[in-house]
N, CA, C and O atoms as a GROMACS GRO file, in nm:
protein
  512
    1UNK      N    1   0.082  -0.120   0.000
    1UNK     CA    2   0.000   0.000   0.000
    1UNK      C    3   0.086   0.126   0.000
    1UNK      O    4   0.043   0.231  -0.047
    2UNK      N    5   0.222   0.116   0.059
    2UNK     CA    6   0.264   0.237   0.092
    2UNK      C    7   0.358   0.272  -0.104
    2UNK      O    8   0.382   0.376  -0.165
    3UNK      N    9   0.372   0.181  -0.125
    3UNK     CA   10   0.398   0.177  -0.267
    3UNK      C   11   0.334   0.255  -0.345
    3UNK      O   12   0.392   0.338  -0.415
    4UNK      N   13   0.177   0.234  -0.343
    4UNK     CA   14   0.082   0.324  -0.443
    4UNK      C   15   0.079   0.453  -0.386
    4UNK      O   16   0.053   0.552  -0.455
    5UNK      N   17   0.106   0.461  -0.258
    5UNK     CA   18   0.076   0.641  -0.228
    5UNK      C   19   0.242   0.689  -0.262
    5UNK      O   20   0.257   0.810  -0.251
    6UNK      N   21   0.345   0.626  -0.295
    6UNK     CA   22   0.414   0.675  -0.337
    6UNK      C   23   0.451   0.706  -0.460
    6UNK      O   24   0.496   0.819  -0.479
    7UNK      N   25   0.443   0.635  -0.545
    7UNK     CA   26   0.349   0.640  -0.700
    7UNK      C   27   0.296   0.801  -0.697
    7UNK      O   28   0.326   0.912  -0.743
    8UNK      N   29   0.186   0.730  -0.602
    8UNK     CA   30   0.023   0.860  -0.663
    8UNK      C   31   0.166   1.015  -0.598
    8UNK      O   32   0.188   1.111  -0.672
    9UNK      N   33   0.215   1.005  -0.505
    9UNK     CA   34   0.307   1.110  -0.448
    9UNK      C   35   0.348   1.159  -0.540
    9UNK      O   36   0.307   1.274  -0.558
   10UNK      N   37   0.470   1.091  -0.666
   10UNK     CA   38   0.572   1.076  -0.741
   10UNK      C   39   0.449   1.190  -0.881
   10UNK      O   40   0.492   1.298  -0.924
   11UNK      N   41   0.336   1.146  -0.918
   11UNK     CA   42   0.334   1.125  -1.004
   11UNK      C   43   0.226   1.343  -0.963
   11UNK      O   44   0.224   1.446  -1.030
   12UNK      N   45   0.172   1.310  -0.841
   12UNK     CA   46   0.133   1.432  -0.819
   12UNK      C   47   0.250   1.564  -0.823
   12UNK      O   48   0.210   1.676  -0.855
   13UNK      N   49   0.370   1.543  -0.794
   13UNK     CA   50   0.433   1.618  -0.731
   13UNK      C   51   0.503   1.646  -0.934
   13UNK      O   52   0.513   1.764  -0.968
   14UNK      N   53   0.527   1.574  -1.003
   14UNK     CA   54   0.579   1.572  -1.114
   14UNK      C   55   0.484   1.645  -1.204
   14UNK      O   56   0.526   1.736  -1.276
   15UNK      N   57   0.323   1.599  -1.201
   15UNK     CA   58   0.230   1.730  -1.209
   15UNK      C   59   0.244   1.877  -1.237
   15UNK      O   60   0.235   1.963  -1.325
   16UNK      N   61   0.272   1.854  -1.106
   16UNK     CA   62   0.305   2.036  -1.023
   16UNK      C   63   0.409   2.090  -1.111
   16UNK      O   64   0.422   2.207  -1.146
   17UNK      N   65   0.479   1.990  -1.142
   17UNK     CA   66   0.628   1.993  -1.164
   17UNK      C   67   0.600   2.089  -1.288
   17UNK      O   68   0.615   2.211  -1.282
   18UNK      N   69   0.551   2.012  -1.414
   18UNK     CA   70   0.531   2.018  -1.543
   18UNK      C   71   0.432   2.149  -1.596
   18UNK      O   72   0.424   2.202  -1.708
   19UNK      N   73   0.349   2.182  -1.448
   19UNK     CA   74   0.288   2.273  -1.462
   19UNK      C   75   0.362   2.411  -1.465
   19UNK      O   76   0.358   2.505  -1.544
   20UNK      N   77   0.422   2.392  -1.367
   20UNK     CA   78   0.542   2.538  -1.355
   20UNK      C   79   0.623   2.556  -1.517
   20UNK      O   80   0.658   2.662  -1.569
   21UNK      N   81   0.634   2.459  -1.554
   21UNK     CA   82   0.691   2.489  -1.730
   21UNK      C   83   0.586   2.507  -1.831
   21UNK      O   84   0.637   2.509  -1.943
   22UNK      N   85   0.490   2.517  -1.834
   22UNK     CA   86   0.376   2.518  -1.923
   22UNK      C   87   0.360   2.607  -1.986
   22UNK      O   88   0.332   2.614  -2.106
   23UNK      N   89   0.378   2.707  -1.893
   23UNK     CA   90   0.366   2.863  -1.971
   23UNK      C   91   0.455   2.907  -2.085
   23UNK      O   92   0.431   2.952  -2.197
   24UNK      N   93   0.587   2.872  -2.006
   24UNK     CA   94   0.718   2.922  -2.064
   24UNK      C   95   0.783   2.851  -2.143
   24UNK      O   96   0.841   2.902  -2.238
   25UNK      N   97   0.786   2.689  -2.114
   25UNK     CA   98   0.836   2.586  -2.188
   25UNK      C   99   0.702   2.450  -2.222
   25UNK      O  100   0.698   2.367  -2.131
   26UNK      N  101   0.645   2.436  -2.288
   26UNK     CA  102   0.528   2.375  -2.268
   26UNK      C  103   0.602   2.239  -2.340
   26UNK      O  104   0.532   2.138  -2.339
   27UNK      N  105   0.718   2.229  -2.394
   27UNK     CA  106   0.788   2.107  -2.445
   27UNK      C  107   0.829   1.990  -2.342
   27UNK      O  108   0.828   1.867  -2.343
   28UNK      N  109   0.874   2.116  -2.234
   28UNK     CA  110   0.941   2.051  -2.111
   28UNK      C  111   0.831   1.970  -2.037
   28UNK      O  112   0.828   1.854  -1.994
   29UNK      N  113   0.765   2.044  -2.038
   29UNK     CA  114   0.585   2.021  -1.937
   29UNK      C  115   0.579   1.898  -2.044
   29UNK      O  116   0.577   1.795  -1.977
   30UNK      N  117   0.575   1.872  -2.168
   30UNK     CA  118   0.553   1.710  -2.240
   30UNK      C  119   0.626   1.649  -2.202
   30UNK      O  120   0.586   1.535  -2.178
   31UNK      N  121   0.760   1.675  -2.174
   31UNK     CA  122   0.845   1.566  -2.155
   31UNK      C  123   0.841   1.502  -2.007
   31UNK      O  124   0.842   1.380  -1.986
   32UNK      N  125   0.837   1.598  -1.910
   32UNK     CA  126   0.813   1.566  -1.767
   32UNK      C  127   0.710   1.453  -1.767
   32UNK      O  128   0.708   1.355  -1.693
   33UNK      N  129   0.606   1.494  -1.884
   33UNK     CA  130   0.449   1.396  -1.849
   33UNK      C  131   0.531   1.271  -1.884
   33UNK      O  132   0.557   1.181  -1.803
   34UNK      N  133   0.566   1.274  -2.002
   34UNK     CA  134   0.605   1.141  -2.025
   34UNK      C  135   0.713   1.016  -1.964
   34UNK      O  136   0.724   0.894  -1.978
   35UNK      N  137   0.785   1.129  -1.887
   35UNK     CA  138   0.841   1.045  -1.830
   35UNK      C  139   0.782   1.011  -1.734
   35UNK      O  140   0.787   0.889  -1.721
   36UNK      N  141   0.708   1.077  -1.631
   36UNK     CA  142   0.584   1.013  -1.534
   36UNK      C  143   0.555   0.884  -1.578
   36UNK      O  144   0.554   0.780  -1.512
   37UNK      N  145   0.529   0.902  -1.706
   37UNK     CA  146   0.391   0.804  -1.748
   37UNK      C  147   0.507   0.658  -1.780
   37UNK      O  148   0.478   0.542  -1.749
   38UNK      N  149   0.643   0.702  -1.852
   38UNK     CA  150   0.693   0.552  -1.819
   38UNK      C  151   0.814   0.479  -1.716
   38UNK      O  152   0.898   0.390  -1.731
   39UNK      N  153   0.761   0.597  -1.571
   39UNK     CA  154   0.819   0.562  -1.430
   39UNK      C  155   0.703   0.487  -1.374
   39UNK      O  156   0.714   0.372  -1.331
   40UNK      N  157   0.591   0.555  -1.374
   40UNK     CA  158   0.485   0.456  -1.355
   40UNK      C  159   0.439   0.332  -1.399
   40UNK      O  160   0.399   0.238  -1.331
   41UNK      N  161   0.451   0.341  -1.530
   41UNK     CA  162   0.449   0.212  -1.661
   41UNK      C  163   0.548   0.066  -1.601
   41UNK      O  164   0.503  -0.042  -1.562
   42UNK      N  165   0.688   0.107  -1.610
   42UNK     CA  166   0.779   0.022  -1.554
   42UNK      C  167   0.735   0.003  -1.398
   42UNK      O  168   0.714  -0.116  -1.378
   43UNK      N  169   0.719   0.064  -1.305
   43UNK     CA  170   0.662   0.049  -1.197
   43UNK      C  171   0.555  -0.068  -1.200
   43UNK      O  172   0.563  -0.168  -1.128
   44UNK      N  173   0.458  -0.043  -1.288
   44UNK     CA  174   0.345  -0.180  -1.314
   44UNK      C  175   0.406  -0.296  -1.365
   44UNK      O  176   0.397  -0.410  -1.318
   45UNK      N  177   0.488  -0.248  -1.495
   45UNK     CA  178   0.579  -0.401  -1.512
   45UNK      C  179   0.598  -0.492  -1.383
   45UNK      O  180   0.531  -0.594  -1.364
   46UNK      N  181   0.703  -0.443  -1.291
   46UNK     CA  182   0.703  -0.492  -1.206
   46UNK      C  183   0.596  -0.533  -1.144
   46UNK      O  184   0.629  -0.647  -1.110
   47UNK      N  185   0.519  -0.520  -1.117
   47UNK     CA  186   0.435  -0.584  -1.060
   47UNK      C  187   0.343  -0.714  -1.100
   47UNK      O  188   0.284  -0.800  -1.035
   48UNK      N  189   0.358  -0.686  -1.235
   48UNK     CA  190   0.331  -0.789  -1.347
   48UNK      C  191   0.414  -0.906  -1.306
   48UNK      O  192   0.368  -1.012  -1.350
   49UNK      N  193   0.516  -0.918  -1.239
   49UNK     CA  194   0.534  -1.023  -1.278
   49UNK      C  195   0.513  -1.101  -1.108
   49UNK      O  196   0.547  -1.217  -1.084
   50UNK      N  197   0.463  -1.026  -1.026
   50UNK     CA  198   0.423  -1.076  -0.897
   50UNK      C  199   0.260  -1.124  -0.959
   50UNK      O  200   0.203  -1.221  -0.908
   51UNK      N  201   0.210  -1.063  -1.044
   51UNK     CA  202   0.122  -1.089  -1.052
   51UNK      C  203   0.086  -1.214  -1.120
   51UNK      O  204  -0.020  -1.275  -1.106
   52UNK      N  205   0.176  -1.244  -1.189
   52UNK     CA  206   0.172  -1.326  -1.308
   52UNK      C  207   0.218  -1.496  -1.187
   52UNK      O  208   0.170  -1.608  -1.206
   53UNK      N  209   0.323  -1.458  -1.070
   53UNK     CA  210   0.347  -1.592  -0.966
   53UNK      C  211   0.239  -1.630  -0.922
   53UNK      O  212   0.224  -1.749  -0.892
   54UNK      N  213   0.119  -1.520  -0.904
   54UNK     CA  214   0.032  -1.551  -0.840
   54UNK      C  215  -0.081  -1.646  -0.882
   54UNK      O  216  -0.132  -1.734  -0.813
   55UNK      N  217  -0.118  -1.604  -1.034
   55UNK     CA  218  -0.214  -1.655  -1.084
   55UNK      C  219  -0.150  -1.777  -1.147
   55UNK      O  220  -0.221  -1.857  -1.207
   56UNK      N  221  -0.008  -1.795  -1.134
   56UNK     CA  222   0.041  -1.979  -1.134
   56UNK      C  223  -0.028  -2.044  -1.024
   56UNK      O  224  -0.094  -2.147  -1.037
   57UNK      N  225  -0.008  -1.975  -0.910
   57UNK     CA  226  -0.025  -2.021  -0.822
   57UNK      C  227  -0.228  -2.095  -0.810
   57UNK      O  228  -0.272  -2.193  -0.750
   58UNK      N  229  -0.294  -1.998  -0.891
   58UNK     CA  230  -0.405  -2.037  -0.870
   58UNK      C  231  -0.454  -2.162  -0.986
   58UNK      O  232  -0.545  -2.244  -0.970
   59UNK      N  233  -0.376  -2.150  -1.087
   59UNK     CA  234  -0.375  -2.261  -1.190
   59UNK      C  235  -0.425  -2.394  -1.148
   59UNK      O  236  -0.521  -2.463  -1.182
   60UNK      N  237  -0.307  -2.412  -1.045
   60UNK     CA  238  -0.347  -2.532  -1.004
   60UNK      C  239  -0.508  -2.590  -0.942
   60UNK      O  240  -0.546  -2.705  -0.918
   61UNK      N  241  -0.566  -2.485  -0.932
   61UNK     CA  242  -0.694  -2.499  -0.885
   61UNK      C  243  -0.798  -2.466  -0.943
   61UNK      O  244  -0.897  -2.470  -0.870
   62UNK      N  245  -0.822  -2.421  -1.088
   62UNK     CA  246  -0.911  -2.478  -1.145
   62UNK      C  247  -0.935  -2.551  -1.287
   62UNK      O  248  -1.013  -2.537  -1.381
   63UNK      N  249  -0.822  -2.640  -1.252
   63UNK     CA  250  -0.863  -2.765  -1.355
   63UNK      C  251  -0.857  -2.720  -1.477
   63UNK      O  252  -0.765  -2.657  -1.529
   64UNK      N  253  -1.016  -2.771  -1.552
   64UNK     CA  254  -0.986  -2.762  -1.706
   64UNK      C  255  -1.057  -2.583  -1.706
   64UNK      O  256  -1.110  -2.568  -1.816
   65UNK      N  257  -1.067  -2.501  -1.652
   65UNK     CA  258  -1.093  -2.348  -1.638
   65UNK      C  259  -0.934  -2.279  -1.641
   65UNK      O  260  -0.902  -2.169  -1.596
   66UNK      N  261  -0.850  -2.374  -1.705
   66UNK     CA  262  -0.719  -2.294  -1.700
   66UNK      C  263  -0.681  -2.171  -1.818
   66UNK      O  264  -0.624  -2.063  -1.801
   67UNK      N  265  -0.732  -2.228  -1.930
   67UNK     CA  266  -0.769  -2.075  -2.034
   67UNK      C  267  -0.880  -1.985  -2.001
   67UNK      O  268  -0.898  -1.885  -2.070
   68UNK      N  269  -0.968  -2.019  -1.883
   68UNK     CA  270  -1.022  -1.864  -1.902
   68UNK      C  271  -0.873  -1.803  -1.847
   68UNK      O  272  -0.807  -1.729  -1.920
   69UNK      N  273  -0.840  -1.831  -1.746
   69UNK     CA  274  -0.765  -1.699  -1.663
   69UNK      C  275  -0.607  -1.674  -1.748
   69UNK      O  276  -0.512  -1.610  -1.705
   70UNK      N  277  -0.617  -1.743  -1.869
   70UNK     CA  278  -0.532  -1.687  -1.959
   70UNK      C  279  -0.619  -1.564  -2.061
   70UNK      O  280  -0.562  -1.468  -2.114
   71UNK      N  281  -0.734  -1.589  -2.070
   71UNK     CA  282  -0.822  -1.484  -2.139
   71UNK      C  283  -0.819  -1.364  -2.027
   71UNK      O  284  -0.808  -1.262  -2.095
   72UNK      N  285  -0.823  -1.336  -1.920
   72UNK     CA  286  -0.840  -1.267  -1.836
   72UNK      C  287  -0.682  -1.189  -1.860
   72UNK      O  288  -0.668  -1.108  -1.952
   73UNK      N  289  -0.595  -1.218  -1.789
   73UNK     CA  290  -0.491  -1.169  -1.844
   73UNK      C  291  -0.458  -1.137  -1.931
   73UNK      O  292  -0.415  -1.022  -1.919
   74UNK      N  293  -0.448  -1.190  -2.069
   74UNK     CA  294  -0.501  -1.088  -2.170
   74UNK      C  295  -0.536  -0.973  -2.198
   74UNK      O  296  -0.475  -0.878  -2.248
   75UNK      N  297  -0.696  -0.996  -2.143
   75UNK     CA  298  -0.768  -0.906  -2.156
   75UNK      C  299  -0.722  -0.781  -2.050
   75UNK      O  300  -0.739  -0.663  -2.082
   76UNK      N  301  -0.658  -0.822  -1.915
   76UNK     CA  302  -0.623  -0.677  -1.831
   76UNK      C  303  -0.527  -0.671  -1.908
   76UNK      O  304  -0.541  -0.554  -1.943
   77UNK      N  305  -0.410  -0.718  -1.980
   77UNK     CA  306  -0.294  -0.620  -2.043
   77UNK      C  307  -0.338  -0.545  -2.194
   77UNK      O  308  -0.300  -0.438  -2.242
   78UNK      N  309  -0.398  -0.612  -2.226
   78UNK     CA  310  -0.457  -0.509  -2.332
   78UNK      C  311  -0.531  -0.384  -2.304
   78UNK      O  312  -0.487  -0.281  -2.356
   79UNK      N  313  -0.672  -0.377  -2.206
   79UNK     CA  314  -0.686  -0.321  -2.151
   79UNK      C  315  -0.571  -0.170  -2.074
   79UNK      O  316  -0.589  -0.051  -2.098
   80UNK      N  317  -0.462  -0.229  -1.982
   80UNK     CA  318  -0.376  -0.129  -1.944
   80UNK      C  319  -0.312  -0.049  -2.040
   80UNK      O  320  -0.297   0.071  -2.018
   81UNK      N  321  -0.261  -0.116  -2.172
   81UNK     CA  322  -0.177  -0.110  -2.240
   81UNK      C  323  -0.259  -0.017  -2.348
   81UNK      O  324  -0.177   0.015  -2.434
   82UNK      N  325  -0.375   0.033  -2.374
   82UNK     CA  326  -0.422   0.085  -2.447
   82UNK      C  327  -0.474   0.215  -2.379
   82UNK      O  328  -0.471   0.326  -2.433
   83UNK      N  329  -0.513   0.195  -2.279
   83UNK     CA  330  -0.508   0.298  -2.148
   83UNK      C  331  -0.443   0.373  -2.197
   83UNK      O  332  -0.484   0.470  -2.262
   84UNK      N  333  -0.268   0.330  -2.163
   84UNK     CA  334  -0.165   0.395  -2.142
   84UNK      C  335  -0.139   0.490  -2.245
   84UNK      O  336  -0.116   0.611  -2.242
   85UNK      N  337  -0.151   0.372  -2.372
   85UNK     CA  338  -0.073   0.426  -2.489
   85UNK      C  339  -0.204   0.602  -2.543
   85UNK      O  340  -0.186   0.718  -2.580
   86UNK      N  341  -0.303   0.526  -2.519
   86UNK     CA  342  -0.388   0.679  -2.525
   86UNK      C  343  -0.358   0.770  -2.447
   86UNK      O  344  -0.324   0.872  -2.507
   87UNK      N  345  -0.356   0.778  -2.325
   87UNK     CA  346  -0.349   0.866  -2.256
   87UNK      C  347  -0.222   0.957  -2.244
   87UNK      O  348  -0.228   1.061  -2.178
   88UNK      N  349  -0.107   0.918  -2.310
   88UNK     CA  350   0.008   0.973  -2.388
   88UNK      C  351  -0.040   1.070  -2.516
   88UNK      O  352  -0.014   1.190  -2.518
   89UNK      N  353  -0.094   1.021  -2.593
   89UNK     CA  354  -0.152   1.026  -2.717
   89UNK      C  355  -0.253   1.151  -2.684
   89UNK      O  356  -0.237   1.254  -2.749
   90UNK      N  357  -0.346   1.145  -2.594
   90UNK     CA  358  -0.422   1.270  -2.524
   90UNK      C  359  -0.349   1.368  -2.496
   90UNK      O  360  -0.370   1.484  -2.534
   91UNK      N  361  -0.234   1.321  -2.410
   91UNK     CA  362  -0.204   1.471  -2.386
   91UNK      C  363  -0.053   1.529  -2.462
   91UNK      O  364   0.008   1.621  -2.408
   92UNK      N  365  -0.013   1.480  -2.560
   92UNK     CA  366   0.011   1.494  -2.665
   92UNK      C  367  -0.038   1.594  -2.790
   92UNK      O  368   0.024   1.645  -2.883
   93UNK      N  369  -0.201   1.602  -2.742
   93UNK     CA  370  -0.270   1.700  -2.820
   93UNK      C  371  -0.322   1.606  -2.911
   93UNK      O  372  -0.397   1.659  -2.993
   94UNK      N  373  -0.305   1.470  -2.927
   94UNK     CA  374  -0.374   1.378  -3.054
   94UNK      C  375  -0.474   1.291  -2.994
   94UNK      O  376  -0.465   1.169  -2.978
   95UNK      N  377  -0.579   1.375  -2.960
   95UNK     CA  378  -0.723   1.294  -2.943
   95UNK      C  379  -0.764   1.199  -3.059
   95UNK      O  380  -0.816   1.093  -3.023
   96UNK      N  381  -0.749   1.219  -3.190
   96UNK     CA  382  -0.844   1.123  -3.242
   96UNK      C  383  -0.778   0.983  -3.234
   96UNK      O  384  -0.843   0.879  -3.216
   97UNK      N  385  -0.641   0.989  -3.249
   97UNK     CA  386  -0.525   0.934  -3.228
   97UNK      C  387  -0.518   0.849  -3.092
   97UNK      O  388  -0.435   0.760  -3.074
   98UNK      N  389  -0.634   0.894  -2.979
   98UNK     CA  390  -0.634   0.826  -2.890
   98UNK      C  391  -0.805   0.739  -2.877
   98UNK      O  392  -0.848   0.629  -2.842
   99UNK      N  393  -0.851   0.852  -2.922
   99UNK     CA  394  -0.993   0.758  -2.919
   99UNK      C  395  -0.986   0.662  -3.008
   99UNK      O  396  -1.079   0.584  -2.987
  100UNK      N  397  -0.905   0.621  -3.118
  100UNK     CA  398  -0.898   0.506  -3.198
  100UNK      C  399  -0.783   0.397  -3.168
  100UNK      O  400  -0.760   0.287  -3.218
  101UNK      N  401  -0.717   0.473  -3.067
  101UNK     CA  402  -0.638   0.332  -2.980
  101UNK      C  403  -0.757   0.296  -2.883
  101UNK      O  404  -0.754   0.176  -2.857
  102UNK      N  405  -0.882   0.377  -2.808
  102UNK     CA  406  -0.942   0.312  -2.753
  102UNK      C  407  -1.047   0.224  -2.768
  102UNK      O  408  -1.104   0.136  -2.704
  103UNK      N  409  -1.055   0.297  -2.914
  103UNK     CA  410  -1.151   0.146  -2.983
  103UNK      C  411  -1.092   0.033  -3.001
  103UNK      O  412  -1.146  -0.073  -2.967
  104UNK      N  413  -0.966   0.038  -3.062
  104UNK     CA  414  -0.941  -0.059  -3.060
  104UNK      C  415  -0.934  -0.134  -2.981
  104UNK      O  416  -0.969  -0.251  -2.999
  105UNK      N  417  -0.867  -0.068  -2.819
  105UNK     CA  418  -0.845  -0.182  -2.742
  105UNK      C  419  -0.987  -0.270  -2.699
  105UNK      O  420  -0.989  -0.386  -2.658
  106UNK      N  421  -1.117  -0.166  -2.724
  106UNK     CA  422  -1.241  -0.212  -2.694
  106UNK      C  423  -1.276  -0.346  -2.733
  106UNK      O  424  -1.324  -0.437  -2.666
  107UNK      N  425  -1.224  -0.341  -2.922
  107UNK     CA  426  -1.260  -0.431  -3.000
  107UNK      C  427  -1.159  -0.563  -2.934
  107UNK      O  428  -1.201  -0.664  -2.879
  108UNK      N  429  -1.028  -0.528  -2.956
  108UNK     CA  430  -0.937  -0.656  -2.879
  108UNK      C  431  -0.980  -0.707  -2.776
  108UNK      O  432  -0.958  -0.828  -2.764
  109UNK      N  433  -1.049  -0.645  -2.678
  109UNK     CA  434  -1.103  -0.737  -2.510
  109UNK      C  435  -1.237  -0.810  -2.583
  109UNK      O  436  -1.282  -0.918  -2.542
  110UNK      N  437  -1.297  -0.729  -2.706
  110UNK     CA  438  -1.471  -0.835  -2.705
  110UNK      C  439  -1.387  -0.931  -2.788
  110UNK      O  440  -1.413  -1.038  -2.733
  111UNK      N  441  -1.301  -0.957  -2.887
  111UNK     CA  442  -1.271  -1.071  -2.967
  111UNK      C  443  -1.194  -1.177  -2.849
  111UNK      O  444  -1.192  -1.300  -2.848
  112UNK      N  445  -1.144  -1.101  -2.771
  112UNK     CA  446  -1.014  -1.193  -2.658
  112UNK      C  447  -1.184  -1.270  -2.580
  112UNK      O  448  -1.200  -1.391  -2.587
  113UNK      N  449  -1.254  -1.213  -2.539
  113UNK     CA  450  -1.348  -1.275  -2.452
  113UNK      C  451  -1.437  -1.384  -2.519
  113UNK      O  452  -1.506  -1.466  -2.459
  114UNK      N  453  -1.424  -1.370  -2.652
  114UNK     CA  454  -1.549  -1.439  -2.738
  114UNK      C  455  -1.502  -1.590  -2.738
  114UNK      O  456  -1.586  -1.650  -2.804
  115UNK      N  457  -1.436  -1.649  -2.708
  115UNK     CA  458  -1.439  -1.804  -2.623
  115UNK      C  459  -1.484  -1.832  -2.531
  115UNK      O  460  -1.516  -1.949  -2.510
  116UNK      N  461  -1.508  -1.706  -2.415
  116UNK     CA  462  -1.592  -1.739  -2.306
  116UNK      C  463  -1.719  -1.762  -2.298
  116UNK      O  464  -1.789  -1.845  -2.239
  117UNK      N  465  -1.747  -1.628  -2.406
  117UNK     CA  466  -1.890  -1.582  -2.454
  117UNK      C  467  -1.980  -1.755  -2.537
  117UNK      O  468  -2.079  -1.824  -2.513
  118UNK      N  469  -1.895  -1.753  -2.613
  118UNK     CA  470  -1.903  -1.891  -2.679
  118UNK      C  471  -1.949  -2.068  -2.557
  118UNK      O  472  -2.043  -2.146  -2.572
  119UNK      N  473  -1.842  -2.070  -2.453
  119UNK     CA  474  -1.879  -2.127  -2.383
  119UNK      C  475  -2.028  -2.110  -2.295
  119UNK      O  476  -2.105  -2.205  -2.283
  120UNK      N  477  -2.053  -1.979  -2.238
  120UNK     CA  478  -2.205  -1.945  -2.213
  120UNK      C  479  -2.281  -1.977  -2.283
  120UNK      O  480  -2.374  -2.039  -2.231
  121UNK      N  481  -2.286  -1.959  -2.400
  121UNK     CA  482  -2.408  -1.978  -2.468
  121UNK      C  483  -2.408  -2.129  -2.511
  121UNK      O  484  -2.517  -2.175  -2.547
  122UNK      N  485  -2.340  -2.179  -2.511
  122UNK     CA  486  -2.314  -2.355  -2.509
  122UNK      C  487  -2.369  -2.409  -2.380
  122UNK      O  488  -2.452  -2.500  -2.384
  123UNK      N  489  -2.330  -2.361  -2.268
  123UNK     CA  490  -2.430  -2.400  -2.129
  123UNK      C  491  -2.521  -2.359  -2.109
  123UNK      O  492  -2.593  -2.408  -2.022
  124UNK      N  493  -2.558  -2.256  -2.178
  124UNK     CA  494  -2.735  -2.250  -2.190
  124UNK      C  495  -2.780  -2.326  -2.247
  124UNK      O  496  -2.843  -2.417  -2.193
  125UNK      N  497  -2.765  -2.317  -2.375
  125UNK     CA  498  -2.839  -2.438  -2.516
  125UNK      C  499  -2.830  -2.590  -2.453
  125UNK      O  500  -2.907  -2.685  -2.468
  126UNK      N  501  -2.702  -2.580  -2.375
  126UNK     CA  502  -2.759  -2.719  -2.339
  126UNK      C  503  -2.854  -2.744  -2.239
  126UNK      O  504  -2.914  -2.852  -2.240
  127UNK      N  505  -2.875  -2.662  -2.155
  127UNK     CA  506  -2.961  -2.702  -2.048
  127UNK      C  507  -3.115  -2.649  -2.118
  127UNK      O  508  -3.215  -2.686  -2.057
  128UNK      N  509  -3.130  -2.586  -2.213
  128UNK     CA  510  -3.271  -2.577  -2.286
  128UNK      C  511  -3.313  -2.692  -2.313
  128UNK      O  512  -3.422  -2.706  -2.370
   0.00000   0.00000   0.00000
């Protein structure tokens, strides 16, 4: 926990930071953001891969349900990863540029899920 308030600390205070150049240097104020954005970024890496021991760890426990929680993962790194890459892209000044990384990533989580989706509707039909 004390991790994320140092993060959210890091990333407020770098803010502030970028704001004080805005006026005068508004290049600097981009570059500050961006590097925020991949101190934080690598920051999650790491954690990725605690995250990634963990859900070995749960493997073992549900059997033949072992590709959903490979669909799941997936789906949160695509998810983050499109986040990210927009929200660069936003404040960058290239909105459309970001709303069409966010479609996309939209479209990538419904195609990544559509094996699950597929399985539901197979356990319905059968129990009809």
């Amino acid at each position: 926990m004390s991790e994320i308030i140092k993060i959210a600390l890091l990333g407020i205070a770098g803010v502030l930071f970028a704001i004080q150049f805005r006026q005068q240097r508004p290049e600097y104020a981009l570059l500050i953001g961006f590097a925020l954005s991949v101190l934080v970024f690598s920051y999650v890496l790491g954690l990725t891969g605690q995250l990634l021991e963990a859900f070995a760890g749960l493997q073992q426990y549900l059997g033949d349900a072992k590709g959903y929680l490979g669909i799941l993962m997936k789906v949160v790194g695509i998810t983050y990863l499109c986040e990210f890459s927009a929200g660069i892209c936003k404040d960058a000044g290239f909105a459309a540029v970001s709303d069409q990384i966010e479609i996309l990533g939209k479209l990538s989580v419904l195609f990544a899920g559509l094996p699950i989706l597929l399985t539901v509707i197979r356990q319905i039909y059968g129990i009809l």
